[in-house]
LOPA-808286 format. One record per residue (C-alpha): residue number from 1; residue in one letter; chain; x, y, z. Coordinates in steps of 0.001 Angstrom, whole numbers. Each point is the difference from the previous one (the first is absolute). Layout:
N
num->NUM residu->A chaine->A x->X y->Y z->Z $
...
# end
This chain:
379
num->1 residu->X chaine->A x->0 y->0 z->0 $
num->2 residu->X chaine->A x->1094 y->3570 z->-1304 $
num->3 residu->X chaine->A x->-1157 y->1260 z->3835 $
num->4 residu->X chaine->A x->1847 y->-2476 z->1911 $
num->5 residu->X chaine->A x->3399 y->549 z->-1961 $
num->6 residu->X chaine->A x->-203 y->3582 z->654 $
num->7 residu->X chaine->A x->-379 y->-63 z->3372 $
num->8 residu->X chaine->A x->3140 y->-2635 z->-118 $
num->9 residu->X chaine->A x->2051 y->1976 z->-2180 $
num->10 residu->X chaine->A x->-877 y->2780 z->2574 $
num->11 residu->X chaine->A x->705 y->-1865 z->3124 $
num->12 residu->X chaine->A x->3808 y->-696 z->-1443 $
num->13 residu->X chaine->A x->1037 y->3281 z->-628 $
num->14 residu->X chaine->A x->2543 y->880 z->2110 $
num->15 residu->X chaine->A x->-939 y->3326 z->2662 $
num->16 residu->X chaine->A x->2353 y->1988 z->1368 $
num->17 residu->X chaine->A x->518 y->-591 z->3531 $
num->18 residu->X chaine->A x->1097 y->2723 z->2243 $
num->19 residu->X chaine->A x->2163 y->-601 z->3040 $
num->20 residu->X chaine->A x->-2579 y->1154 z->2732 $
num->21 residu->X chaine->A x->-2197 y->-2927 z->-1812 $
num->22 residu->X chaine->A x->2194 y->-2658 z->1057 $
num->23 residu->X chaine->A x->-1599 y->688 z->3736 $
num->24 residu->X chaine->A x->-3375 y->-698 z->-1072 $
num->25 residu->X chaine->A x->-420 y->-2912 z->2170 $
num->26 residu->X chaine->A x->1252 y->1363 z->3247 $
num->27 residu->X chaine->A x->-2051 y->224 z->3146 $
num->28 residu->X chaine->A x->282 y->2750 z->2824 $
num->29 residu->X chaine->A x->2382 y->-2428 z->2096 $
num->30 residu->X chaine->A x->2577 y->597 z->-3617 $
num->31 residu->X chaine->A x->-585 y->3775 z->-442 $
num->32 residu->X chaine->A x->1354 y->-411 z->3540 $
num->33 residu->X chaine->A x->3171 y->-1344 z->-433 $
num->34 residu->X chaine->A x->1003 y->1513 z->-3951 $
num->35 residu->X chaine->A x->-576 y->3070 z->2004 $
num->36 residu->X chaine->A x->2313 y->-808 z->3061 $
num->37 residu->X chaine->A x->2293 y->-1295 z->-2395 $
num->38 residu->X chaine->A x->67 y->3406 z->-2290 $
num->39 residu->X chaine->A x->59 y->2046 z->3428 $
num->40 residu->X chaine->A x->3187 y->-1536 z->1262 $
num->41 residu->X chaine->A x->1324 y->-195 z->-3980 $
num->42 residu->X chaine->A x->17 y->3210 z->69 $
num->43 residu->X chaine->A x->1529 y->395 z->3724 $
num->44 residu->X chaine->A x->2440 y->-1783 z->-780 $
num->45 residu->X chaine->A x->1432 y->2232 z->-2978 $
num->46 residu->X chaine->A x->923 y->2927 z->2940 $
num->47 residu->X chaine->A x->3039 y->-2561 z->1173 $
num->48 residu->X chaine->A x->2489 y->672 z->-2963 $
num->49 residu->X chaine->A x->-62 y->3534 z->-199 $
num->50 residu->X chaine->A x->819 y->-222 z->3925 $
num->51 residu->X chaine->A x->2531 y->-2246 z->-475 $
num->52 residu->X chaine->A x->1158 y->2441 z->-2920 $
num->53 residu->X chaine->A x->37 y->3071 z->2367 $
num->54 residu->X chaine->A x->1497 y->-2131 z->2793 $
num->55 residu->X chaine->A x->3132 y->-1255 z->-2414 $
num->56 residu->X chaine->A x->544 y->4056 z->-884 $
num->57 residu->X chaine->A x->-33 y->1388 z->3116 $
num->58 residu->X chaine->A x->2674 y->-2819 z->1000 $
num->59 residu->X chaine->A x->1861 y->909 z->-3040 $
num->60 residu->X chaine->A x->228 y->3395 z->1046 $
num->61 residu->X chaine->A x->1163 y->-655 z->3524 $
num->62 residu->X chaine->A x->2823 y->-2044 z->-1229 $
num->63 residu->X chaine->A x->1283 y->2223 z->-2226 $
num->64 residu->X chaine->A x->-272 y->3248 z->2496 $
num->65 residu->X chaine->A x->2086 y->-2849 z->1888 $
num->66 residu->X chaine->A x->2592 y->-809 z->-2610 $
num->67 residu->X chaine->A x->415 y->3878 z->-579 $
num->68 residu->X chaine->A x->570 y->883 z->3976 $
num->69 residu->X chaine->A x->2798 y->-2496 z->155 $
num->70 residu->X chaine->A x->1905 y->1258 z->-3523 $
num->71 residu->X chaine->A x->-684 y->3239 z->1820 $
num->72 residu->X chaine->A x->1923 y->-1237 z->3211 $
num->73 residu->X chaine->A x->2804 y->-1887 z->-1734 $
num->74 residu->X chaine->A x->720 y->2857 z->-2256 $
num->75 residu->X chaine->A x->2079 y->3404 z->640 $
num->76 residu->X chaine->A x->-2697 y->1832 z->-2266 $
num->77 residu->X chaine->A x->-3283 y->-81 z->2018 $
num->78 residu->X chaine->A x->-1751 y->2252 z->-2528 $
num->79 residu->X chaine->A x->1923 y->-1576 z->-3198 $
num->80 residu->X chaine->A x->-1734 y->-2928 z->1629 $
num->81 residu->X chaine->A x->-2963 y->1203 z->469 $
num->82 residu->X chaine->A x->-616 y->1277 z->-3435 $
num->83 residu->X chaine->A x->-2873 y->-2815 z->-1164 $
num->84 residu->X chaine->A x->-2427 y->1814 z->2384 $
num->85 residu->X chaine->A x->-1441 y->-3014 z->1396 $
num->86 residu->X chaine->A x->390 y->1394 z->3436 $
num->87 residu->X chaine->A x->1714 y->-2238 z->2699 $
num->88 residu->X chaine->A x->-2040 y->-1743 z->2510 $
num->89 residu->X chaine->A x->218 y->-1255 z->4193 $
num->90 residu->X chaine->A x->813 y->-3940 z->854 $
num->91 residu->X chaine->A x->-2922 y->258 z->2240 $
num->92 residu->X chaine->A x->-2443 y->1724 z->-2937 $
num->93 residu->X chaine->A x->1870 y->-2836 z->-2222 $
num->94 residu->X chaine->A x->-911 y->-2716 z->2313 $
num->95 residu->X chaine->A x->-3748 y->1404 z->428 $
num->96 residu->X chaine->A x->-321 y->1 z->-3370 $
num->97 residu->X chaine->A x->1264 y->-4037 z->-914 $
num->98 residu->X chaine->A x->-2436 y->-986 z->3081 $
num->99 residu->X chaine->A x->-3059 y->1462 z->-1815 $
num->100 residu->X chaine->A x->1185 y->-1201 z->-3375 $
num->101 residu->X chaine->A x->198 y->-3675 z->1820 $
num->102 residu->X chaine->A x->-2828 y->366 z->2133 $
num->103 residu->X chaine->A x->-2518 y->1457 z->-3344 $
num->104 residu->X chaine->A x->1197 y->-2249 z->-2147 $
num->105 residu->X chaine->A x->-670 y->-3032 z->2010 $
num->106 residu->X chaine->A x->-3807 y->1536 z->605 $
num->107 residu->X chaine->A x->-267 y->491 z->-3443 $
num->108 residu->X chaine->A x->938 y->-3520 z->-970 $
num->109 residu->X chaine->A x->-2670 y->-1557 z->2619 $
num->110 residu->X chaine->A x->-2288 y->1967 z->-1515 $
num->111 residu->X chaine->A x->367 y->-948 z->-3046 $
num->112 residu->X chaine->A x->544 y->-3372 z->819 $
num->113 residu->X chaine->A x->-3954 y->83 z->1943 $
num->114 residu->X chaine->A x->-1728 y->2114 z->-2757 $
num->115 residu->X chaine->A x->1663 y->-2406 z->-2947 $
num->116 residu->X chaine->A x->-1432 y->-2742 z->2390 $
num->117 residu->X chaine->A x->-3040 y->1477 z->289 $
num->118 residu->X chaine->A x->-1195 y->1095 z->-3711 $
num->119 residu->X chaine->A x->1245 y->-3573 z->-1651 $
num->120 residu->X chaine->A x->-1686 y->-2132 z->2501 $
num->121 residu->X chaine->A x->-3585 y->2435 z->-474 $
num->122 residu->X chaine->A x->483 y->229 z->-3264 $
num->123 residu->X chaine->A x->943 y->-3694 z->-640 $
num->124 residu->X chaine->A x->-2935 y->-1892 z->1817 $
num->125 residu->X chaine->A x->-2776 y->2757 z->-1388 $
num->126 residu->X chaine->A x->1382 y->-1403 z->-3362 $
num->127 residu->X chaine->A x->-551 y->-3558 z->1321 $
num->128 residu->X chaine->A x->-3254 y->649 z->989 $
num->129 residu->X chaine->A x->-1156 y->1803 z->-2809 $
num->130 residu->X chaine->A x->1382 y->-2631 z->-2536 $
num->131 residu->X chaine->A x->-1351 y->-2479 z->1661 $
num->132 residu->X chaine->A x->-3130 y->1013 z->-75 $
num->133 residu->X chaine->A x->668 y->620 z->-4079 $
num->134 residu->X chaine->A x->1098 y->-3283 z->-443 $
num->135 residu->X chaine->A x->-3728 y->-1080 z->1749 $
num->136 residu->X chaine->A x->-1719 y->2184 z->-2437 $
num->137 residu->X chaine->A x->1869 y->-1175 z->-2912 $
num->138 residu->X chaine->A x->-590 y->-3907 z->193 $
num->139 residu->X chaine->A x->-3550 y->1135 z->937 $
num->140 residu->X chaine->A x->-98 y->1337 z->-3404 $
num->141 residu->X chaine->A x->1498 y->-2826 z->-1749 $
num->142 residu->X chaine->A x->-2444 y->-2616 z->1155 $
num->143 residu->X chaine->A x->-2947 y->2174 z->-1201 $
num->144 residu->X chaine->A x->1138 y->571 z->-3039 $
num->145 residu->X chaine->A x->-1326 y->-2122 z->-3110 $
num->146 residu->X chaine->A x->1946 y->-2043 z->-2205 $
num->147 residu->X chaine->A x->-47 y->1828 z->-3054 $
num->148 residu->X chaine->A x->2409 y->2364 z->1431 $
num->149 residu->X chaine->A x->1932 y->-2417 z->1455 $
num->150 residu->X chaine->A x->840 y->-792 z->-4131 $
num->151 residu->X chaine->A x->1443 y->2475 z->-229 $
num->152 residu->X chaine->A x->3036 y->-400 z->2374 $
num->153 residu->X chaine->A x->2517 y->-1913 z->560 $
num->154 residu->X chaine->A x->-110 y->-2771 z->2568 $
num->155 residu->X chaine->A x->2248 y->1408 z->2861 $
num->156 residu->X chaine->A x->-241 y->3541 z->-1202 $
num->157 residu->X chaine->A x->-2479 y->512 z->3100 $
num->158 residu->X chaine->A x->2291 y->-1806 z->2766 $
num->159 residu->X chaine->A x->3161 y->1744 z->-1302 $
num->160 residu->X chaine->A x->-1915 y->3069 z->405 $
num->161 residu->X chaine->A x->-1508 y->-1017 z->3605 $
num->162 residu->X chaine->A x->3568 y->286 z->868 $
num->163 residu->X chaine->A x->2452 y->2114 z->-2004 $
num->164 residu->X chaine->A x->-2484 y->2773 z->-319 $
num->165 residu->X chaine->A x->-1040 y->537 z->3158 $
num->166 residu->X chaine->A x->3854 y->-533 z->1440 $
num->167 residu->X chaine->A x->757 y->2506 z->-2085 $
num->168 residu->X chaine->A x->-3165 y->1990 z->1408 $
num->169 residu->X chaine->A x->917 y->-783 z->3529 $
num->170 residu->X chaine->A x->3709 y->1688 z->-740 $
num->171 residu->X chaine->A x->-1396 y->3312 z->-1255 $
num->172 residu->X chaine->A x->-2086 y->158 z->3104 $
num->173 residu->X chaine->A x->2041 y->-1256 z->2524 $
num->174 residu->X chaine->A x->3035 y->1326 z->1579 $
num->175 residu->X chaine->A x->1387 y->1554 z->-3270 $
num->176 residu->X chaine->A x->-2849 y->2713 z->646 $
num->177 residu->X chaine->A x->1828 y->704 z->2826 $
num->178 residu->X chaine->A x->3383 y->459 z->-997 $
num->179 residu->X chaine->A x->-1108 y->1992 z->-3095 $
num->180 residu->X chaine->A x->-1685 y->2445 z->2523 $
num->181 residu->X chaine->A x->3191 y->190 z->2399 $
num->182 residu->X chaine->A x->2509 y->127 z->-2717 $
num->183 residu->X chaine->A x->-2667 y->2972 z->-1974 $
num->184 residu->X chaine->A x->152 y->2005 z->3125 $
num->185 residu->X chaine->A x->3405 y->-504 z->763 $
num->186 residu->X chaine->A x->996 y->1743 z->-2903 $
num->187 residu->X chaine->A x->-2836 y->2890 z->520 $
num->188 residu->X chaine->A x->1518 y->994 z->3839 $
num->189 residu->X chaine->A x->3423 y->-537 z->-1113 $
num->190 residu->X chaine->A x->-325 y->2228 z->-2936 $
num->191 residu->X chaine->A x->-1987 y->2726 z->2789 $
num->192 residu->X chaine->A x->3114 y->-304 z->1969 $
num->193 residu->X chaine->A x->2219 y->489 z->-2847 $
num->194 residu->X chaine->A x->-1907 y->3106 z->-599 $
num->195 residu->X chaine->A x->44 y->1540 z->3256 $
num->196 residu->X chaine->A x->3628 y->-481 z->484 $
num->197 residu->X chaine->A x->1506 y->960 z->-3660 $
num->198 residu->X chaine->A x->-2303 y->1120 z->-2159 $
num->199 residu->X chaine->A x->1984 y->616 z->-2968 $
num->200 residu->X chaine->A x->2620 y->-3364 z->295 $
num->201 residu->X chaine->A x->-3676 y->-1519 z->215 $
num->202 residu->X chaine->A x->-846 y->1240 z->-3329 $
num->203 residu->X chaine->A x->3195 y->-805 z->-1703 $
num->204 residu->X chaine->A x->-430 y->-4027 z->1359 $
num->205 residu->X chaine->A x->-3455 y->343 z->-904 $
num->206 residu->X chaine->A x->154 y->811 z->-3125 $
num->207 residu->X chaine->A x->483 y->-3658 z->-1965 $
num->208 residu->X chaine->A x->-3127 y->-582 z->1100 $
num->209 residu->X chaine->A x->-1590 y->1068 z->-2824 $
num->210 residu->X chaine->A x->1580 y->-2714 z->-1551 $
num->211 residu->X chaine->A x->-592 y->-2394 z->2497 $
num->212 residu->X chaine->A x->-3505 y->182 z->-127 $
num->213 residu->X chaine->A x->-709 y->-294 z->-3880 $
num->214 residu->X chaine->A x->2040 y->-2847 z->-444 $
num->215 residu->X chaine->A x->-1582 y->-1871 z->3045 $
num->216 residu->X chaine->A x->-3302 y->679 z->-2130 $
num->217 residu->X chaine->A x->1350 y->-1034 z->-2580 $
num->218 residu->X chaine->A x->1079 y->-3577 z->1508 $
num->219 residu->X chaine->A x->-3212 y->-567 z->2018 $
num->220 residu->X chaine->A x->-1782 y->695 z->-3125 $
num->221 residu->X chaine->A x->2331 y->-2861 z->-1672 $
num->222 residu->X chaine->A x->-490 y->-2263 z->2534 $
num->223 residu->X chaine->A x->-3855 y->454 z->969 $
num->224 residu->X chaine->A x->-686 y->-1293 z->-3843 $
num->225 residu->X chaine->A x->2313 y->-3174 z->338 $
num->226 residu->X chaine->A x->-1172 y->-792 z->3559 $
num->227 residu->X chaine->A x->-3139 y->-10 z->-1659 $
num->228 residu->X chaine->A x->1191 y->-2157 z->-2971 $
num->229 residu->X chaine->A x->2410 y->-2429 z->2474 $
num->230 residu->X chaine->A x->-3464 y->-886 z->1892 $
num->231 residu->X chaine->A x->-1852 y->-1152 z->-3042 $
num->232 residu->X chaine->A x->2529 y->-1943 z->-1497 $
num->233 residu->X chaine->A x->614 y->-1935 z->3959 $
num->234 residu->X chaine->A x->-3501 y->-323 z->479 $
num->235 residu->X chaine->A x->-319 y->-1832 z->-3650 $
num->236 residu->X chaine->A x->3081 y->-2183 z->426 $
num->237 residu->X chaine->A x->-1249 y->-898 z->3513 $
num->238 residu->X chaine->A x->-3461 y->-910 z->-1561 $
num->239 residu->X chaine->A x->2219 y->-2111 z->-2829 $
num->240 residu->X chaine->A x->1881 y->-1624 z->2432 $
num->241 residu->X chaine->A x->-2991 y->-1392 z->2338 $
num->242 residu->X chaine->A x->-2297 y->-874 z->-2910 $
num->243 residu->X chaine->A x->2512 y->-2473 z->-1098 $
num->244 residu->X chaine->A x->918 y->-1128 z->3283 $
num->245 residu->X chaine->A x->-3719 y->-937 z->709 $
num->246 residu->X chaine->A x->-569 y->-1500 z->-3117 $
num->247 residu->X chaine->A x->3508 y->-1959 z->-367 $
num->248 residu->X chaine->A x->-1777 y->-3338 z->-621 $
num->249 residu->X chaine->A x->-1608 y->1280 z->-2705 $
num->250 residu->X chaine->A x->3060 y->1955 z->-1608 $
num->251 residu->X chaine->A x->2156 y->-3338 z->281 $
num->252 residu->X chaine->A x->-2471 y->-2202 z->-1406 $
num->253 residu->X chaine->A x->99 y->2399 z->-3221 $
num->254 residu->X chaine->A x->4101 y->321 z->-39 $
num->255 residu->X chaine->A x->-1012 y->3866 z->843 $
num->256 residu->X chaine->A x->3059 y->660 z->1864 $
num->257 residu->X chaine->A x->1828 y->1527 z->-2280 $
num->258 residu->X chaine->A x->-2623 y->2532 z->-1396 $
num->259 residu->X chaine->A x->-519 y->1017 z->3587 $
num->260 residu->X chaine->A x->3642 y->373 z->831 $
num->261 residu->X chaine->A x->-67 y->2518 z->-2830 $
num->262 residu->X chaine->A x->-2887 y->1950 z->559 $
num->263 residu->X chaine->A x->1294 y->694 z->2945 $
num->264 residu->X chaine->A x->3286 y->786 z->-638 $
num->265 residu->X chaine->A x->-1073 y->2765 z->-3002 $
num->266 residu->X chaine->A x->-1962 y->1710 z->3916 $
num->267 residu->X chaine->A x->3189 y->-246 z->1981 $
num->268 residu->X chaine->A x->1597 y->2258 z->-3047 $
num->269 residu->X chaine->A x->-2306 y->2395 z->315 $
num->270 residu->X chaine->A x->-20 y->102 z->3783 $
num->271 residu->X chaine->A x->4465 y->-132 z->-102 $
num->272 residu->X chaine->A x->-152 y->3191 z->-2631 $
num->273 residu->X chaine->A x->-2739 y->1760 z->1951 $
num->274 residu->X chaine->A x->2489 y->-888 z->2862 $
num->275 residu->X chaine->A x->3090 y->1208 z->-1099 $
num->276 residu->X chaine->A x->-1782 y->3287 z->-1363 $
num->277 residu->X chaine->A x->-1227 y->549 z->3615 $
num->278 residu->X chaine->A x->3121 y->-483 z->1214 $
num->279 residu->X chaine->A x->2276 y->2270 z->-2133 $
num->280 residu->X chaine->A x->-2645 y->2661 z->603 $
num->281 residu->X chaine->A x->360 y->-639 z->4073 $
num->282 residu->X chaine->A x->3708 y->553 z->-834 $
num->283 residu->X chaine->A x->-61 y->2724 z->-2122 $
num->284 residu->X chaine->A x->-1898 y->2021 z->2658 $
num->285 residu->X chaine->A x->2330 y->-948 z->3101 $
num->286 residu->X chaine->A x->2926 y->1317 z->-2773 $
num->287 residu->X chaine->A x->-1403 y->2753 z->-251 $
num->288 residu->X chaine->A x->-685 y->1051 z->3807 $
num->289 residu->X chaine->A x->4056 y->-1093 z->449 $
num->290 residu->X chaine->A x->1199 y->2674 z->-2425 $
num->291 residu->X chaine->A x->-2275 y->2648 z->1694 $
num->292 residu->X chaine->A x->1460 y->-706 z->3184 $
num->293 residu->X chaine->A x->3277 y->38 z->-749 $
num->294 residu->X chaine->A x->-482 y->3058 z->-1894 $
num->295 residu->X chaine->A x->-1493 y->1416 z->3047 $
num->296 residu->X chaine->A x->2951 y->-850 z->2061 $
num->297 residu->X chaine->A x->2430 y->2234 z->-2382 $
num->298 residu->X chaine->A x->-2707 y->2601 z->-271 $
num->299 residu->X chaine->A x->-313 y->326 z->4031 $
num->300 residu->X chaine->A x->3454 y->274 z->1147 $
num->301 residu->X chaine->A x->1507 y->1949 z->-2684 $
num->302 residu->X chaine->A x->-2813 y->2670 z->695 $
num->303 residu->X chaine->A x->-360 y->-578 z->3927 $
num->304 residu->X chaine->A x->4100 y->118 z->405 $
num->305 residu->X chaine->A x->-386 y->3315 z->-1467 $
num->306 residu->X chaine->A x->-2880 y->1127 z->2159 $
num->307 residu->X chaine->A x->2286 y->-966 z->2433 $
num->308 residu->X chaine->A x->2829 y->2017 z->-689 $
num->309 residu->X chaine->A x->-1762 y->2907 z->-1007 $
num->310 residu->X chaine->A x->-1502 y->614 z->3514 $
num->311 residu->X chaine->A x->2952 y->-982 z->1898 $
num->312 residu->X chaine->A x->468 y->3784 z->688 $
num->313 residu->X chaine->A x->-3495 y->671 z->1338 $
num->314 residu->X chaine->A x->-955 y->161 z->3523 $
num->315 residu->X chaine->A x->-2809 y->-1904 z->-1007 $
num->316 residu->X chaine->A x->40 y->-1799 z->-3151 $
num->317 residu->X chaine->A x->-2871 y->-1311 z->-2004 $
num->318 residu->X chaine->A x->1916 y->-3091 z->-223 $
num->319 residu->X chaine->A x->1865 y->-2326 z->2359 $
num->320 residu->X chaine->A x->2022 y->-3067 z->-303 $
num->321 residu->X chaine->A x->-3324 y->-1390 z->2287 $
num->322 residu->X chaine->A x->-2439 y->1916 z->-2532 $
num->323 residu->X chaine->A x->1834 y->-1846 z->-3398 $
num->324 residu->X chaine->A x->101 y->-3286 z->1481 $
num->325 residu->X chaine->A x->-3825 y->495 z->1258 $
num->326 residu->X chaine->A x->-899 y->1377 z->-3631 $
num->327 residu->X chaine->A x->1762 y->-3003 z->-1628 $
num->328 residu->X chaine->A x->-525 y->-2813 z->2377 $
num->329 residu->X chaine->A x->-3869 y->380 z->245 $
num->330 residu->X chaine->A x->-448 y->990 z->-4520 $
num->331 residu->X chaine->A x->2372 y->-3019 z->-313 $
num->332 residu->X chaine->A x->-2607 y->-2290 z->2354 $
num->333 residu->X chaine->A x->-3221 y->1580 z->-1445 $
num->334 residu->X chaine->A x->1520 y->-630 z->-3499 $
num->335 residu->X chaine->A x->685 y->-3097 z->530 $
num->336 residu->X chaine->A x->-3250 y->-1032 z->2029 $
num->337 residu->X chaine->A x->-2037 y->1535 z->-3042 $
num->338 residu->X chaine->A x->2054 y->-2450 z->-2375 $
num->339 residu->X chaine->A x->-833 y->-3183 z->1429 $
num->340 residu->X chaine->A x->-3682 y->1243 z->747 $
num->341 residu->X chaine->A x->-886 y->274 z->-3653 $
num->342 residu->X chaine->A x->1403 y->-4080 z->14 $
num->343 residu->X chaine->A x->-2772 y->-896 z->1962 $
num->344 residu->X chaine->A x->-2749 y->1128 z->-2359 $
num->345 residu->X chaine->A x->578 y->-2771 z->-2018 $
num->346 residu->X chaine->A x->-1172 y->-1994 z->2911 $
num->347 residu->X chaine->A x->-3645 y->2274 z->-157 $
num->348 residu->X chaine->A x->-375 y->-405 z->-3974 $
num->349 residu->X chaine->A x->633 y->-3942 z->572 $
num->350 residu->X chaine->A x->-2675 y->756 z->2558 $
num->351 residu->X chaine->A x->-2055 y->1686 z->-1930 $
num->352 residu->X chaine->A x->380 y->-2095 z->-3096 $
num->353 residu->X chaine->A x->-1255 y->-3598 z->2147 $
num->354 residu->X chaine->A x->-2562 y->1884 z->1451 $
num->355 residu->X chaine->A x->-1422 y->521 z->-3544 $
num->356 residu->X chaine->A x->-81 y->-3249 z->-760 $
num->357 residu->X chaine->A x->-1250 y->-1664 z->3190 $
num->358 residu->X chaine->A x->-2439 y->2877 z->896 $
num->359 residu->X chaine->A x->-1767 y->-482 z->-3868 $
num->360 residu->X chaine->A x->-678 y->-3612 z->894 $
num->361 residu->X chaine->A x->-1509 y->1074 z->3561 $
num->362 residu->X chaine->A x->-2129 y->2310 z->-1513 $
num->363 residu->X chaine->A x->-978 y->-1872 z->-3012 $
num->364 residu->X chaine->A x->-3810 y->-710 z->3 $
num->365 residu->X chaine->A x->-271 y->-3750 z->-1604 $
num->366 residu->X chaine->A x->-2665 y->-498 z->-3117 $
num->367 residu->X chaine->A x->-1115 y->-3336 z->2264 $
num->368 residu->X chaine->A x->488 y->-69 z->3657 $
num->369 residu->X chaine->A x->819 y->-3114 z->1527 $
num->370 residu->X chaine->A x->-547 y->1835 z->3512 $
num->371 residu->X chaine->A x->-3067 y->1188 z->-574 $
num->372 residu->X chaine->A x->-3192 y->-830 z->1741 $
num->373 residu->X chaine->A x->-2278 y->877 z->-3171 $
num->374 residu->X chaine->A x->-159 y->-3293 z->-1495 $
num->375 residu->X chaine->A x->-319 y->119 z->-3563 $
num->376 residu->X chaine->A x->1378 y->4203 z->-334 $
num->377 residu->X chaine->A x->2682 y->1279 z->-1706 $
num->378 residu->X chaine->A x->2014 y->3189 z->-320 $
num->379 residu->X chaine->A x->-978 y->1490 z->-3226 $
# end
């Protein structure tokens, strides 16, 4: 019927699935716990620029240190005072390595609770939530009529059952949570940055540009063969267990052969779409190694001469403290910003099983073998 192979044809189109959709069958008890998780995510991202703060200030102290004893063991005091670092007390020294210890061992416990914290929220709503997909999903498959079972392959649906919603699990799960800590690590290191050294902040800054067209440019890449390396898995899978269940029956007609080709032309497809995926995943991790280094040379050629240029202020703009606070906490954020954009492939692997699984959830069957309207079909 021209009605019922419209409404098929419609069915298997593909629909976009957004990210916030993946949460579609979480309860009050999950909003809970993605939203502890986020919360302490996001806590969590005020450690590093601490720690970057903590390292400069130490920094500072030992070279006011290292500049009070040239100062003694010379016969020049103001020849050897001329870097205009300032010189500095062994008992302000000594309160100032206590607070470095003393913060940075805070800082690590709390990032050691708050890591704890978001992955294990994060990690069993995920568990809940795709177990209670996986219900839905087998619920769907048993009322389902056999037409459209033709029009699968065998183990396509059990591959899927697992795979896909593995890979669903991942981009809800504790990945979330270390996108949102490494996303606002790089937002309050970038504010510190700024409120210490402006304009060495700027200079570092400004390969970012760069950065963030070319990450585009590789998530784009790899969101279409994610896409493309789930297909071809979930039709070898379905090769594989149809001729595993019917082995008897492929023997008996010296099939073996036939089979062992068809699917070897599918592991082709899935090895190119593999190596593709992978040159891309390299290509972009290139990339974000060139900008760094080329921050490196960027920040302390310019920040050595901030340096010296202030030397012969009272107060200068910048500090040996001030550089390594500018550069330490870009250099983090930078970094932090890189390997966030490598978890998105986890969400458009997400998103990409959710499509699949989610159509078959929702699909409404043309005869419902669940049904308690004996004798009524879906047309």
């Amino acid at each position: 019927m021209k009605h019922d192979k419209d409404v098929e044809d419609k069915t298997n189109k593909p629909k976009p699935i957004r990210y916030y959709s993946l949460f579609r069958y979480s309860t009050c008890v999950d909003y809970l716990l993605v939203a502890i998780g986020i919360v302490a995510a996001a806590v969590c991202g005020v450690v590093l620029p601490v720690f970057g703060s903590l390292f400069a200030m130490m920094n500072q102290a030992i070279v006011q240190m290292g500049a009070r004893q040239h100062a003694t063991n010379s016969s020049n005091n103001s020849a050897a005072n001329d870097t205009g670092v300032g010189y500095i007390s062994d008992d302000a020294f000594e309160r100032i390595w206590k607070t470095y210890v003393i913060g940075i061992f805070v800082a690590s416990a709390c990032m050691w609770i708050l890591g704890y914290i978001y992955t294990v929220a994060l990690n069993v709503a995920a568990e809940r939530q795709v177990l209670r997909i996986r219900t839905l999903f087998l619920q769907s498959l048993l009322r389902q009529d056999m037409s459209w079972y033709d029009s699968y392959q065998t183990g396509e649906f059990a591959n899927r059952s697992i795979e896909d919603l593995n890979k669903l699990q991942e981009g809800i799960g504790s990945k979330l949570g270390i996108f949102i800590n490494y996303l606002f690590t790089f937002i309050l290191c970038v504010l510190n940055s700024l409120i210490h050294g402006w304009k060495l902040t700027l200079v570092m800054l400004s390969l970012t540009p760069i950065t963030i067209i070319s990450t585009a440019i590789v998530s784009r890449v790899e969101a279409a063969l994610a896409e493309s390396d789930i297909k071809a898995n979930g039709k070898s899978g379905g090769i594989a267990q149809e001729v595993l269940t019917a082995i008897r029956t492929v023997v008996a007609f010296g099939g073996e052969q036939k089979e062992i080709i068809r699917y070897d032309d599918n592991l082709k497809d899935i090895t190119k779409t593999g190596i593709k995926l992978g040159l891309t995943v390299a290509l972009g991790g290139s990339v974000m190694w060139f900008i760094n280094m080329a921050t490196n040379s960027l920040a302390f050629s310019y920040g050595s001469k901030l340096v010296v240029d202030g030397r012969s202020e009272e107060h200068p703009e910048y500090t040996v403290e001030s550089m390594i606070t500018v550069f330490t906490n870009t250099m983090v954020g930078a970094m932090y910003m890189g390997q966030s954009f490598l978890y998105l492939d986890a969400f458009v692997q997400a998103r990409a099983s959710a499509d699949a699984v989610y159509r078959i959830i929702d699909r409404e069957p043309l005869i419902d073998s669940c049904s308690c309207e004996i004798g009524r079909a879906h047309v």
